[in-house]
C-alpha positions as CSV (number, residue, x, y, z in Angstrom):
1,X,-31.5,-97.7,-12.1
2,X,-31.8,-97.2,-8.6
3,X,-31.4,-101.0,-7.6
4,X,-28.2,-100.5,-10.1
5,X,-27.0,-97.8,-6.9
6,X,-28.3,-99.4,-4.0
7,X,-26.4,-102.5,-5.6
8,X,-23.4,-100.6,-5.6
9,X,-23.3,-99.3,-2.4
10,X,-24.0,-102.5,-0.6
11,X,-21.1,-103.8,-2.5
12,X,-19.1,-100.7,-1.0
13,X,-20.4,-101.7,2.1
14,X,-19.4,-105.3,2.0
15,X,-16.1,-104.1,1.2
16,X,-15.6,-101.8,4.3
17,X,-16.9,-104.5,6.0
18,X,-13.8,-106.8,5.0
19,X,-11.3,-104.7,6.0
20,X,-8.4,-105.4,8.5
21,X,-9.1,-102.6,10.8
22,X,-5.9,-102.9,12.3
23,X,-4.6,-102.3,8.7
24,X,-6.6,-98.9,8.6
25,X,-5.1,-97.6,12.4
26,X,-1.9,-98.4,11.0
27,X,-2.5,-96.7,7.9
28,X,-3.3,-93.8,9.8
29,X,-0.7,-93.4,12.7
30,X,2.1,-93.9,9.7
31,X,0.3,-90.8,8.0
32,X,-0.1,-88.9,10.8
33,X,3.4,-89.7,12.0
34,X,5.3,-88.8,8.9
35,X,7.0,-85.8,7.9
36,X,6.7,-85.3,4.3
37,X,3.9,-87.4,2.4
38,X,4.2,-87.7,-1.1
39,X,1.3,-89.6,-2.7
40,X,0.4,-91.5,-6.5
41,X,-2.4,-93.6,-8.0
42,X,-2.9,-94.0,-11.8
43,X,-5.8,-93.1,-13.3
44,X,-9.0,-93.0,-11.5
45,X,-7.3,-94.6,-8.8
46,X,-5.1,-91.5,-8.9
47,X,-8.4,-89.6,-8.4
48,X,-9.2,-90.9,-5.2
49,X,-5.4,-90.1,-4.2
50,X,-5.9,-87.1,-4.9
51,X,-8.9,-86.3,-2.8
52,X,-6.9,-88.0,-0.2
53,X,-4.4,-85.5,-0.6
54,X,-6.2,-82.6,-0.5
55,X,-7.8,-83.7,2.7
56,X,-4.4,-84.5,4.5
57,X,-3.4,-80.9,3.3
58,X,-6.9,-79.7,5.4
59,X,-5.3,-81.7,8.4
60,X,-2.4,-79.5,8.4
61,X,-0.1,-82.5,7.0
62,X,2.7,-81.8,4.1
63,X,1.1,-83.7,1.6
64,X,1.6,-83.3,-2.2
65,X,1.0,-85.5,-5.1
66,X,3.6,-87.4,-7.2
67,X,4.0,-85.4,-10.5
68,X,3.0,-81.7,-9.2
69,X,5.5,-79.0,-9.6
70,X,6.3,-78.8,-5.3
71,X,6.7,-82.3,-5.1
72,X,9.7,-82.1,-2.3
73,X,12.4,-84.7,-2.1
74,X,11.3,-88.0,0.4
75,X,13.9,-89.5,2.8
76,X,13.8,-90.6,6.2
77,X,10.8,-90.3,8.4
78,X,8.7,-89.1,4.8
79,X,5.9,-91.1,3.3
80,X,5.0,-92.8,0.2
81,X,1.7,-93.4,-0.6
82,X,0.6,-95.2,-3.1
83,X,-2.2,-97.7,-4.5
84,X,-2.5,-100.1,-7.1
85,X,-5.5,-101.6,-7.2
86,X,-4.5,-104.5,-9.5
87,X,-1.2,-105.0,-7.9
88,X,1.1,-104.2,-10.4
89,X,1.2,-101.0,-12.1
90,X,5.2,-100.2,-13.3
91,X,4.9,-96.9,-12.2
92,X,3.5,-97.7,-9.2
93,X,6.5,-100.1,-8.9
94,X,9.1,-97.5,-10.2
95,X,8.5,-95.1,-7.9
96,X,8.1,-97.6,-4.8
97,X,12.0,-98.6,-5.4
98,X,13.0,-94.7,-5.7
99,X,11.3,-93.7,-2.6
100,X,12.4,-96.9,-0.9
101,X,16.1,-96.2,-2.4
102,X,15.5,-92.5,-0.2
103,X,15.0,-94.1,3.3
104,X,10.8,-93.6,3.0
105,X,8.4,-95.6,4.5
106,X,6.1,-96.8,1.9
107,X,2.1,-96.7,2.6
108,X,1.0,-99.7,-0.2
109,X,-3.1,-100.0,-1.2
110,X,-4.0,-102.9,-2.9
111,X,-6.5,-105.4,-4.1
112,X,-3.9,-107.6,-4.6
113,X,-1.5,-108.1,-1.7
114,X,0.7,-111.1,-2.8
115,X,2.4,-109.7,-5.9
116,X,6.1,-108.3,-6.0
117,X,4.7,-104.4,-5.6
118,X,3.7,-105.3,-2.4
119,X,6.8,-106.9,-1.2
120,X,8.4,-103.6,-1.6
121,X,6.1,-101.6,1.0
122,X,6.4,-101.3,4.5
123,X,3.0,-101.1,5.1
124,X,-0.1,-102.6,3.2
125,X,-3.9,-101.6,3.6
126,X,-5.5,-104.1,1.6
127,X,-8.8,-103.0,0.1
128,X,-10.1,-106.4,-1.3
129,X,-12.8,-104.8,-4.1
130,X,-12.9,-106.0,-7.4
131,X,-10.6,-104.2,-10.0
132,X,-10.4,-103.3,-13.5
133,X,-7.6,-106.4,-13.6
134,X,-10.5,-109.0,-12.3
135,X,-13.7,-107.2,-13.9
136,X,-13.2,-109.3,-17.0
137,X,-12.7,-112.9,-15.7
138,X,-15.0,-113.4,-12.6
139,X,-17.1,-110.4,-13.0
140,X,-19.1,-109.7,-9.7
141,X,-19.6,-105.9,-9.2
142,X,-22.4,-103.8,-10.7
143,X,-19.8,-101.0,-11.2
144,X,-17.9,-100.9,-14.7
145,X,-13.8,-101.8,-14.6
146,X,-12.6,-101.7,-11.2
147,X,-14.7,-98.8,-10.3
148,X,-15.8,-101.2,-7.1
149,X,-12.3,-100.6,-5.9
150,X,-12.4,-96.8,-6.8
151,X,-15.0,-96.2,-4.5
152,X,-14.0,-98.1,-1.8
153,X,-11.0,-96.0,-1.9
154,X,-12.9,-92.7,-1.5
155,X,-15.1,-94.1,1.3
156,X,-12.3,-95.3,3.1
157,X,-10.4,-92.6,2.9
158,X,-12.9,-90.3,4.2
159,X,-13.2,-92.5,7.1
160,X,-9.8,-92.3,7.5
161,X,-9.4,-88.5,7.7
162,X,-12.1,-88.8,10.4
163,X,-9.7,-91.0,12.4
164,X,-7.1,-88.9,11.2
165,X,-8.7,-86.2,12.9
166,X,-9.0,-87.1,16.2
167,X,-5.0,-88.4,16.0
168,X,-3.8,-84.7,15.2
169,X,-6.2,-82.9,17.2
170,X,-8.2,-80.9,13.7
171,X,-11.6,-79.9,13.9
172,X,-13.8,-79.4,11.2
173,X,-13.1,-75.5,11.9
174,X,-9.2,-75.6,11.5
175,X,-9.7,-78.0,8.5
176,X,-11.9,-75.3,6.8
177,X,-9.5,-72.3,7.4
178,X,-6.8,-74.8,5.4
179,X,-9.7,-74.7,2.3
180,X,-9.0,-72.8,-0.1
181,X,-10.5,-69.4,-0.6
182,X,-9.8,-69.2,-4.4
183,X,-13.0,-70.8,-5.8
């Protein structure tokens, strides 16, 4: 079991490690430069978004996920955020066109960035980790059904709150006084 994690990590690892980094400053200048940031992932994707979200909401951003009851409109100058692992999701897709149709920028994470999806962002961070789309024909990660990807996605977006950070001027106090005091 514990070669089963330290497997899984360095696979984590080697996916940090092929990251555009100039992919991930852009990533985070667009999110720190954008009004209203609305964000979506399906499934456990959608888990990691929402960490992500909560964490932009401790930098002091408007963040809210897709779906919740405050969701605001997105026009101009607002953000999309979005990831779809495999490339194509048709909700994913969906609401890429309505928030393009609303004069958003659209922040695109993917595995996969040659399929039509992508075509429809403004900006892609590709995160190339295995998915739950390519765990069945070329199996390579110790992780079960895209899970590879799923934690990239957390580590990575950790990291990028840290850049995120220094770009708005937060320190770990003001992002604690945004935590909520209701657990």
């Amino acid at each position: 079991m514990k070669d089963s994690y330290l497997n899984a990590c360095a696979e984590i690892a080697a996916v940090a490690d092929a990251l555009d980094l100039a992919q991930v400053e852009t990533a985070c200048r667009l999110i720190g430069n954008s009004g209203k940031i609305v964000l979506f992932g399906c499934g456990r994707e959608g888990l990691q978004v929402q960490g992500l979200a909560m964490r932009l909401h401790h930098l002091g951003l408007d963040a809210t996920m897709q779906g919740a009851m405050n969701t605001p409109p997105l026009g101009p100058g607002d953000l999309f955020l979005t990831s779809a692992g495999p490339g194509e999701l048709s909700t994913v897709t969906a609401l890429m066109q309505t928030a393009k149709g609303a004069g958003a920028d659209i922040l695109f994470l993917t595995a996969r960035p040659d399929t039509p999806s992508a075509a429809l962002a403004d900006h892609i961070l590709s995160v190339p980790a295995q998915t739950m789309a390519t765990d069945r024909s070329a199996p390579s990660s110790t992780l079960p059904m895209g899970s590879l990807y799923e934690g990239a996605l957390f580590v990575l977006f950790e990291v990028m709150v840290r850049r995120l950070a220094v770009l708005l001027a937060e320190t770990p106090e003001t992002m604690r006084a945004r935590h909520t005091n209701m657990e």
